[in-house]
N, C-alpha and C positions, 0 to 999 in steps of 0.2 A: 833766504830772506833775512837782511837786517833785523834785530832786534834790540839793539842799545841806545839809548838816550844821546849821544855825544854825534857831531856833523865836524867836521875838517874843510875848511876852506880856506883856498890861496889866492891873493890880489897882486896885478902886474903891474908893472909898471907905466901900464896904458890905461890903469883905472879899471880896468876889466876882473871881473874873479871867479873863479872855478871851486866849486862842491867838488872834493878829492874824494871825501866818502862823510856818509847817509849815516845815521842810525846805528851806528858800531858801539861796541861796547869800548869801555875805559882803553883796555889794552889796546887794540887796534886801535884807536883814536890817537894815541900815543906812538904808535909805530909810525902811523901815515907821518905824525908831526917832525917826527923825525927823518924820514925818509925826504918829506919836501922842505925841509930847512937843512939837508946836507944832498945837494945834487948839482949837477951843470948851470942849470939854471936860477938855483940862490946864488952861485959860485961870481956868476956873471951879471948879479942884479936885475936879470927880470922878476923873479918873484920878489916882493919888497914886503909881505908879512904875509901869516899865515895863523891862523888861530884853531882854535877848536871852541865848539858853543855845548850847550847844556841843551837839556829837552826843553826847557824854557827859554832859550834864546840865549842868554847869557854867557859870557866869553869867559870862557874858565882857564885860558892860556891863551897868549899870545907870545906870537916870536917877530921879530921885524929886522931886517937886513940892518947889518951894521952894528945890532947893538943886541941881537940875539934875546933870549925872552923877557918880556919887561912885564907879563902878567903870569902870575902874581907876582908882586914886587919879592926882590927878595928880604929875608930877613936880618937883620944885624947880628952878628956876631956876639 
């Protein structure tokens, strides 16, 4: 049984979107982000972003095809 705060979900490019994983904790949360932003299917532009949420809903990462993660922004140098 899940017990982490973090949900992983990917959107197609048919507007459609899939819950990749539940309640995981940080690490997992962070595996799945990277397993579904490097695959056949980011590869070939059907997945077009992918985030991960907090136990409050809040997007605490996002990645989007093309331009690879724009949350959180990054920092200046």
């Amino acid at each position: 049984m899940a017990n982490g705060e973090y949900s992983v979900c990917q959107f197609f490019q048919d507007d459609t979107h899939e819950y990749v994983r539940r309640y995981v904790d940080e690490g997992e949360a962070i595996r799945a982000l990277r397993h579904y932003t490097d695959n056949v299917a980011t590869r070939m532009g059907v997945v077009k972003r992918v985030i991960i949420t907090d136990g409050g809903d809040c997007v605490v990462v996002e990645w989007i095809h093309g331009e690879g993660i724009v949350w959180p922004p990054k920092k200046d140098a």
